[in-house]
C-alpha positions as CSV (number, residue, x, y, z in Angstrom):
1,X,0.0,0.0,0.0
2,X,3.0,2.2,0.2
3,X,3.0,4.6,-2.6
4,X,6.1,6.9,-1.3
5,X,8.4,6.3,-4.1
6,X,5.5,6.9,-7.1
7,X,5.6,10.7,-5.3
8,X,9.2,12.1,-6.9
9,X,9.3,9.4,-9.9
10,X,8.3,9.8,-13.8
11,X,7.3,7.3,-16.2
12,X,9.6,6.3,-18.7
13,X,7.7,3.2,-20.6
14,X,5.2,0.7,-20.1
15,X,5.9,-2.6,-21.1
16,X,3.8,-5.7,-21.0
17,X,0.9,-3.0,-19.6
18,X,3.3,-2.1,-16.8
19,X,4.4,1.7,-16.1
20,X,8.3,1.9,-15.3
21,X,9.2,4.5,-13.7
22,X,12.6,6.4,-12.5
23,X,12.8,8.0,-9.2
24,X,14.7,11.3,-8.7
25,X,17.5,9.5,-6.7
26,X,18.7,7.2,-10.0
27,X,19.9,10.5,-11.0
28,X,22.5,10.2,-8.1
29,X,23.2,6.6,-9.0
30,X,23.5,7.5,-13.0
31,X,26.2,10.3,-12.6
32,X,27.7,8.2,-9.3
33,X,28.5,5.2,-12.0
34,X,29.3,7.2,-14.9
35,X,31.9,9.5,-12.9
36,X,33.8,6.7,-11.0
37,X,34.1,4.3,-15.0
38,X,34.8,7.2,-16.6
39,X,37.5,8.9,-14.4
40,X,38.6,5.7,-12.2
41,X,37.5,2.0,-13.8
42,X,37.8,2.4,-18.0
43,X,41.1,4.8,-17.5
44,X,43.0,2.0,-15.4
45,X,41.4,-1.2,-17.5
46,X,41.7,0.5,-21.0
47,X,44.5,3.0,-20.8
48,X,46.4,5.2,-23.7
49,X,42.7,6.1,-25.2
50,X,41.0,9.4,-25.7
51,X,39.1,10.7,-22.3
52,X,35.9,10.7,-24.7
53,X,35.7,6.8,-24.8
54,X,36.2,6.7,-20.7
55,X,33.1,9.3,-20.9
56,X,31.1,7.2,-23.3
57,X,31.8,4.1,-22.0
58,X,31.1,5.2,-18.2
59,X,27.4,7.1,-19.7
60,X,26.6,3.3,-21.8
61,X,27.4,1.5,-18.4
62,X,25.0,3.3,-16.1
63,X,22.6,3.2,-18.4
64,X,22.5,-0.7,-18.8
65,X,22.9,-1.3,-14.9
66,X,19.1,0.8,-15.3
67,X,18.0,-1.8,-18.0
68,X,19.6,-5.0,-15.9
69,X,17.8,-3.5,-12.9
70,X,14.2,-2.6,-15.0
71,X,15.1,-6.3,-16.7
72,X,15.3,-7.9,-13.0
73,X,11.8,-6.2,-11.6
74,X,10.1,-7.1,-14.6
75,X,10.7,-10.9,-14.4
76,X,9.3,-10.4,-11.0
77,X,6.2,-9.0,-12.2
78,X,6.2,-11.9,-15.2
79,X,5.5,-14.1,-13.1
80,X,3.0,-12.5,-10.8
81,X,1.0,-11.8,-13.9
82,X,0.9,-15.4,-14.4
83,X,-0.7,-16.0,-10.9
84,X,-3.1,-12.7,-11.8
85,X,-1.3,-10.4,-9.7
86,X,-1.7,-7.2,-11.4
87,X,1.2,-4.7,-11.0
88,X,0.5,-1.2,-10.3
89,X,4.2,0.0,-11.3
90,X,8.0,-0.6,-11.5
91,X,9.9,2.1,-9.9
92,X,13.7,2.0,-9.9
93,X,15.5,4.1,-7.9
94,X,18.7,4.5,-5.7
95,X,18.9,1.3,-4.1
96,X,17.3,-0.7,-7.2
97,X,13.5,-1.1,-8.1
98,X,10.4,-2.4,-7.1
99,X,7.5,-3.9,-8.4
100,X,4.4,-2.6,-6.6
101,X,1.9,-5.5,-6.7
102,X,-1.6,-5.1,-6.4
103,X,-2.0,-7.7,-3.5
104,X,-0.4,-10.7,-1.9
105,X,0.5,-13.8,-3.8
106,X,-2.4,-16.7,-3.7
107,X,0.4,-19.9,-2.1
108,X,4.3,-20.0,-1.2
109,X,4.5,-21.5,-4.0
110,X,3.7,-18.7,-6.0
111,X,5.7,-16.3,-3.6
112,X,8.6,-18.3,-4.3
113,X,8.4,-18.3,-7.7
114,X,7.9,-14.6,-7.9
115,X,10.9,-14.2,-5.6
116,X,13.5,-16.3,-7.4
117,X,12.8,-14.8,-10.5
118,X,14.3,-11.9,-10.1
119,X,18.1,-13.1,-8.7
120,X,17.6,-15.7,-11.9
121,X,17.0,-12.8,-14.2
122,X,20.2,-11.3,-13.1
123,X,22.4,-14.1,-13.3
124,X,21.0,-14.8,-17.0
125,X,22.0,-11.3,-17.8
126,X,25.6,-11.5,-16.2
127,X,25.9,-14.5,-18.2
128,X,24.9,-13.0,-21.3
129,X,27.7,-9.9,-20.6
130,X,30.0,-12.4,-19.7
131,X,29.9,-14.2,-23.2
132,X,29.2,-10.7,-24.9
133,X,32.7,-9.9,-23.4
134,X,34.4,-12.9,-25.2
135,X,33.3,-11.3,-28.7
136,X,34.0,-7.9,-28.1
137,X,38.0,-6.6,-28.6
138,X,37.9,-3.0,-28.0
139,X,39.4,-2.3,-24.6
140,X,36.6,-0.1,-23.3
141,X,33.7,-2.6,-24.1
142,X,35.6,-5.4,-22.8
143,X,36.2,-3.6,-19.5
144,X,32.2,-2.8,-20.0
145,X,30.9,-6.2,-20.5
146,X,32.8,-7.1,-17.6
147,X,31.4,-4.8,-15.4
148,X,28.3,-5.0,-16.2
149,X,28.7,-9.1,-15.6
150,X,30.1,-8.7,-12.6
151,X,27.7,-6.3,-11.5
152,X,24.3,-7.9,-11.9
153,X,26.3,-11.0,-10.4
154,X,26.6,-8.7,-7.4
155,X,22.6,-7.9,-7.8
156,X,21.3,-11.3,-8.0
157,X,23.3,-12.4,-4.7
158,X,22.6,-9.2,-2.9
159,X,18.7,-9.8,-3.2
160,X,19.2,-12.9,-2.1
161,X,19.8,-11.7,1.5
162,X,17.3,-13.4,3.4
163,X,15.7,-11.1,4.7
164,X,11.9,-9.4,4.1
165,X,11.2,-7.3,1.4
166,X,14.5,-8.5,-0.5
167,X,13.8,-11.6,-2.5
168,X,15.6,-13.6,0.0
169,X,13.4,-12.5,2.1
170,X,10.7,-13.4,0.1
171,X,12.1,-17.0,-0.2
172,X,12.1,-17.1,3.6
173,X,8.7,-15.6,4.1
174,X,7.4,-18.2,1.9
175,X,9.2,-21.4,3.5
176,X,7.7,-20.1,6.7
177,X,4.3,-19.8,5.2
178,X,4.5,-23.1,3.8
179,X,5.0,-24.7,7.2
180,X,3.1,-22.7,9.3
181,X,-0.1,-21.8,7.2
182,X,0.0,-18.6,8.6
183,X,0.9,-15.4,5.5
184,X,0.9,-12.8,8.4
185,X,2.7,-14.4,10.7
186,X,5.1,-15.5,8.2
187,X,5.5,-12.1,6.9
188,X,6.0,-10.6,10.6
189,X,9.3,-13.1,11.1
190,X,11.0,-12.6,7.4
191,X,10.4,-8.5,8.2
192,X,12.1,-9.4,11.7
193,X,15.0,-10.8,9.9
194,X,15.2,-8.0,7.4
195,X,15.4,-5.5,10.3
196,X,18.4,-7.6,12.1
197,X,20.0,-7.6,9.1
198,X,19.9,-4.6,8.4
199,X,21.0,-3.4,12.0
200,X,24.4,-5.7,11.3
201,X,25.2,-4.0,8.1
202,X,24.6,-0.2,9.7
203,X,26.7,-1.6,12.8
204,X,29.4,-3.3,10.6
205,X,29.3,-0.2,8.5
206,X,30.1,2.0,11.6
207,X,32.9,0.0,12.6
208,X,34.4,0.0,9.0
209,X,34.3,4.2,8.7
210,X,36.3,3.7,11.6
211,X,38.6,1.4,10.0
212,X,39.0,4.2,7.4
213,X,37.0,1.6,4.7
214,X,35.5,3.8,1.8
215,X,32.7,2.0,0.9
216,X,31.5,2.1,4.9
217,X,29.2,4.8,4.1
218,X,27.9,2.9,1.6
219,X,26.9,0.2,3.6
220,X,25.0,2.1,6.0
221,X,23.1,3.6,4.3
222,X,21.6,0.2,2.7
223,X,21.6,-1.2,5.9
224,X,19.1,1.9,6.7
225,X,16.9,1.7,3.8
226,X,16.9,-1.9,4.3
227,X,15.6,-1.4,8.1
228,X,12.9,1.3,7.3
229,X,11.2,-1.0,4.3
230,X,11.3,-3.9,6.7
231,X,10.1,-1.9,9.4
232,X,7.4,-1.0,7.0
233,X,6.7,-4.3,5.8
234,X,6.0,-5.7,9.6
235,X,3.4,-3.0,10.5
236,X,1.6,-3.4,7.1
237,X,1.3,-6.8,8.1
238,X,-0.1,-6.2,11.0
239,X,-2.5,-3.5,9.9
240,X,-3.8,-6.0,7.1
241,X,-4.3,-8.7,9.9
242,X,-6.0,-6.2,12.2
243,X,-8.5,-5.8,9.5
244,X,-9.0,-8.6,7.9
245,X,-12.7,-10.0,8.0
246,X,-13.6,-5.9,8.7
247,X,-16.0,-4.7,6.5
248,X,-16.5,-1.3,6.1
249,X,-19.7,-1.1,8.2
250,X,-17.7,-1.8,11.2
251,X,-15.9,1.1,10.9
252,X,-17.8,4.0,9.4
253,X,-19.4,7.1,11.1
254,X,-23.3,7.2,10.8
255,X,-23.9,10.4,12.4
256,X,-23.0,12.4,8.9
257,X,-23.0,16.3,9.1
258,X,-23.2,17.5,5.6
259,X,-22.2,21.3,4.3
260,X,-24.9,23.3,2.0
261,X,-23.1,24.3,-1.3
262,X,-24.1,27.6,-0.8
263,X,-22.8,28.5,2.2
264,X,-19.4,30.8,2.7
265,X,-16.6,30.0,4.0
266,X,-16.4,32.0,6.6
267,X,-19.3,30.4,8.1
268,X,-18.0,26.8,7.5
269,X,-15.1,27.6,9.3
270,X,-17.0,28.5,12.2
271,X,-20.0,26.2,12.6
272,X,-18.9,23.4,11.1
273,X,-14.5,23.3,11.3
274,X,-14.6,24.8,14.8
275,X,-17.8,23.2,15.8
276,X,-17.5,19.8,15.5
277,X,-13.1,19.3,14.6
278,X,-13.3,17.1,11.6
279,X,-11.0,17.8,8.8
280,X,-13.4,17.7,6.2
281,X,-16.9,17.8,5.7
282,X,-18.9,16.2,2.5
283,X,-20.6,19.2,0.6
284,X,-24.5,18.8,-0.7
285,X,-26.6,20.8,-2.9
286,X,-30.3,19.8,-1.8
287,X,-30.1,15.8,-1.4
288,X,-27.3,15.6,-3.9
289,X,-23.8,14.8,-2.2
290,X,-21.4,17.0,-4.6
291,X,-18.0,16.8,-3.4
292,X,-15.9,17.7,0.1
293,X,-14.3,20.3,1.4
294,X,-11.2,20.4,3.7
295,X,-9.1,22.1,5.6
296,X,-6.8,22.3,2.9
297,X,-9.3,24.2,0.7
298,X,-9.9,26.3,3.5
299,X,-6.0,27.1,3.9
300,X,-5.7,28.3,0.5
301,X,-8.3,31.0,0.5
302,X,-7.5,34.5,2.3
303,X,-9.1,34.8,5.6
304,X,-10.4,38.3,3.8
305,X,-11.8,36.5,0.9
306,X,-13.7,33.7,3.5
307,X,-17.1,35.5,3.4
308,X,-17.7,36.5,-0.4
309,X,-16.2,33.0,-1.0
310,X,-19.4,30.0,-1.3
311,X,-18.2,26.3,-0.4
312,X,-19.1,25.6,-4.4
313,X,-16.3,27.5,-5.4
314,X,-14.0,25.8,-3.4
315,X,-14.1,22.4,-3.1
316,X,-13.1,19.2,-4.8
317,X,-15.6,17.6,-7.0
318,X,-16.9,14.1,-5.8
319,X,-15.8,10.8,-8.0
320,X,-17.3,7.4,-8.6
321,X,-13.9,6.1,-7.6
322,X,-14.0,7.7,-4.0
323,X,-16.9,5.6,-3.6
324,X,-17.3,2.8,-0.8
325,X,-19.8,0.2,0.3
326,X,-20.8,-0.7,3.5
327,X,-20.2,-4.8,2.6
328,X,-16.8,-3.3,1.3
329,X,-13.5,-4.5,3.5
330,X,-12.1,-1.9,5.7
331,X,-8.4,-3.0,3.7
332,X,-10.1,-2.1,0.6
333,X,-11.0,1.0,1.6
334,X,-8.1,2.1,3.3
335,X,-6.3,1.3,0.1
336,X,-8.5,3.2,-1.8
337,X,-7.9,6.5,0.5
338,X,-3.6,5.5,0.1
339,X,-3.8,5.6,-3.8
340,X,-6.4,8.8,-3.9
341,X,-4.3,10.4,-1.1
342,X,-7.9,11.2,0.5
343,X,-8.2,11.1,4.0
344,X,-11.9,10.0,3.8
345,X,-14.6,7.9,1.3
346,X,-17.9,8.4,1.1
347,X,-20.3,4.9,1.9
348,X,-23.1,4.7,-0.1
349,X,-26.2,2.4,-0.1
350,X,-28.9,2.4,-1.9
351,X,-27.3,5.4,-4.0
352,X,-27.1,7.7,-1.0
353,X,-24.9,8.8,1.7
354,X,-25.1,6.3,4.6
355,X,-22.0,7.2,6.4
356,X,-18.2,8.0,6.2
357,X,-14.8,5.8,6.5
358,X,-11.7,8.0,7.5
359,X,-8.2,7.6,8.0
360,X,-8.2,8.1,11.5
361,X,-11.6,6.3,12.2
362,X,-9.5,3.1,10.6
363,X,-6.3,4.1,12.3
364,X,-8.2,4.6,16.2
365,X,-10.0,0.7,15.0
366,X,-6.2,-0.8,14.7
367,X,-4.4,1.2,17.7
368,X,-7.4,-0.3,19.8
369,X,-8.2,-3.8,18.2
370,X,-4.6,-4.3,17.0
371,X,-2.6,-7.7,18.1
């Protein structure tokens, strides 16, 4: 349900149906790589040629290490689609990509199979450079092909790391699923293992910077992004077992107070905002529920502008898609509100209004009922 790394990402294809996007931080990674081949790697394996081919080379370099990465995420998602896992997007960025799947896998056998794929794709590929290499007489695309081999080498055994969300993780998750019958608990242990992992590399890190190792730096800072996505991963799991079996129903607010279209602002702002402390209110013009207003819409209007300005003007037109029923699960719905970025959905039976699911209403339900 985490959608943090589509925010600061653009699309840059869609292949079998699937958006790929690139995060703002490859950008670090592309000129990283290109710099340190160009100035450091190609100079030292291919010397005595022109400072273009160094540049070249180091440019081509970076720019496969994004394929072999897009390459590895996509078999990933090849298989998924073969269980009917839709895939909502690929998004590489500074540490490597993910596939953001639009649910859990159906068995561990399916989690496994989705897991594996991706190291497998990268040794294929380093393979594939490797024998490219044997072809290939120009200094500067030998020392290429040889990186590049060597590097997705490095990719397929680092994901292997067994621990939650890597795919080793992934492997572990579903050998513990497979013997204890039990997804969340199984994902709760592999995100466990991910986050002691991660503490050892951060720790071993430290200790190297002190040992004057360059790469130290490095190192911690996988071993932190490695510990916040676990971290992630175990309260997601617990959230989705908090609510699982909770329909929408069980959640909602009943008691709707509902805004006239025509009203001002600055009247809003005092008998309903003040009034009653919700951060948004669903707007009506006679019986018909039109959109919502919130705080947000409030903020962007001049406190000398709130009376001549009507509620109409202002706020965000209702759609189909922010839509909820009460037979709906609570997991669906709070999915709904993630993608949407709303922080409430209307419920509707009968094609009316019969209450509201928030953020917070679902948030207070799993602070209270969670295990």
């Amino acid at each position: 349900m985490d959608t943090t790394l589509h925010h600061g990402s653009w699309k840059i294809a869609t292949i079998m149906g699937i958006p790929v996007r690139v995060h703002f931080s490859w950008l670090l990674v592309f000129g990283l790589i290109t710099w340190s081949l160009s100035t450091l790697y190609f100079p030292k394996a291919a010397p005595q040629l022109p400072e273009l081919s160094y540049w070249v080379g180091g440019s081509l370099a970076a720019s496969l290490l994004l394929v072999s990465v897009a390459f590895h995420e996509l078999s990933h998602s090849l298989v998924a689609l073969k269980y009917r896992l839709p895939i909502a997007n690929i998004t590489l960025f500074i540490f490597g990509g993910v596939s953001q799947m639009k649910g859990e896998p159906p068995h561990p056998k399916a989690e496994l199979l989705i897991a594996i794929a991706g190291p497998l794709s990268s040794f294929i590929l380093a393979l594939f450079f490797f024998l490219i290499n044997g072809f290939v007489t120009h200094p500067v695309a030998k020392a290429l092909f040889s990186y590049l081999a060597q590097l997705n080498v490095v990719l397929g055994v680092f994901n292997l790391i067994p621990g939650f969300p890597m795919d080793g993780g992934r492997v572990v998750r579903a050998s513990i699923w497979r013997k204890t019958r039990d997804f969340f608990y199984a994902t709760k242990r592999a995100s466990r293992y991910g986050q002691n992992i991660a503490l050892f590399f951060i720790i071993f890190g430290l200790l190297l910077v002190f040992a004057g190792f360059p790469g130290a730096l490095w190192l911690m800072m996988i071993g932190w992004f490695l510990h916040t996505a676990a971290h992630a991963s175990y309260q997601q799991a617990g959230i989705q077992e908090t609510l699982i079996g909770i329909k929408v129903k069980d959640i909602m607010v009943t008691d709707v107070v509902t805004i006239p279209s025509g009203e001002n602002v600055e009247h809003v702002v005092n008998e309903y905002f003040l009034r009653y402390g919700y951060g948004g209110f669903p707007v009506v013009d006679g019986a018909e529920f039109i959109g919502f207003v919130t705080l947000k819409e409030i903020k962007n209007i001049p406190k000398e502008q709130w009376r001549n300005t009507k509620v109409s003007q202002i706020m965000i037109p209702h759609k189909k898609r922010w839509e909820v029923s009460m037979d709906d699960d609570a997991l669906k719905a709070l999915e709904v509100m993630i993608n949407e970025d709303k922080g409430r959905l209307v419920v509707t039976g009968n094609e009316k209004i019969v209450g509201l699911i928030t953020r917070n209403g679902i948030t207070s339900y799993i602070q209270i009922m969670g295990r």
